[in-house]
N, C-alpha and C positions, 0 to 999 in steps of 0.2 A: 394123266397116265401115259407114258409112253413102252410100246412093247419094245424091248431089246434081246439079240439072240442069249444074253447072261442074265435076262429076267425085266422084271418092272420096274418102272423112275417114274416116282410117283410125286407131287407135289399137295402136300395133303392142307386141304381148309374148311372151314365152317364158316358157313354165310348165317346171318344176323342180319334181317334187312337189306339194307344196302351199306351193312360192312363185309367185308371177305376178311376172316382173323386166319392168315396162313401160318400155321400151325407144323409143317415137319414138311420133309425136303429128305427123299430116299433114293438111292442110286446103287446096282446091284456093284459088288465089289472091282470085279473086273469091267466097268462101263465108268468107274473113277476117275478122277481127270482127265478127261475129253469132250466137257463141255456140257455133258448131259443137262446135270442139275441147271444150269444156267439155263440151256434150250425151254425148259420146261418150268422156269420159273417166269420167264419172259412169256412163255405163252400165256401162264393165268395171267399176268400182270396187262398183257394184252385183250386179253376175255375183259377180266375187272374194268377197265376203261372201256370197252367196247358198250361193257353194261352199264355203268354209272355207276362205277360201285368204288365204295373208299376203301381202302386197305389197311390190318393192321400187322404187321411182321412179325410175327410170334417166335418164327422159326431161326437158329440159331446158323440158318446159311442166308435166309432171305431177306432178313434185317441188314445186314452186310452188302451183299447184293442191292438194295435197294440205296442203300450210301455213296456205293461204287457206279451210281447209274443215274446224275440226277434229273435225268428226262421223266425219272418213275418218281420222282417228289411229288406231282402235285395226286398223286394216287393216294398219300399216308394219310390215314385218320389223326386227327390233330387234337 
């Protein structure tokens, strides 16, 4: 979650053990390209590896994001 003065950017997941399935990626309208969603999907992806945790991309920006980034590869559940 991150607070912004146009609302909350939230990167939403459900842990399973030690899978993280990130599941939706929210960004208040006027906070829209400038990076938010990125900041804040980087952060869990950076939590996730901090904790041992594998990832599954469920969400329809994060799955993308996660292509576009292949330092975040060895994080996907296979």
């Amino acid at each position: 979650m991150l607070r912004l003065d146009s609302g909350l950017g939230l990167c939403v997941y459900r842990r399973e053990g030690r899978l993280l399935l990130l599941t939706h990626t929210e960004v208040p309208a006027a906070a829209e390209g400038r990076g938010v969603a990125a900041r804040l999907v980087q952060a869990t992806l950076d939590w996730a590896r901090a904790e041992g945790l594998r990832v599954r991309p469920l969400c329809s920006y994060v799955a993308p994001y996660m292509r576009r980034h292949p330092e975040t590869q060895d994080l996907r559940d296979r």
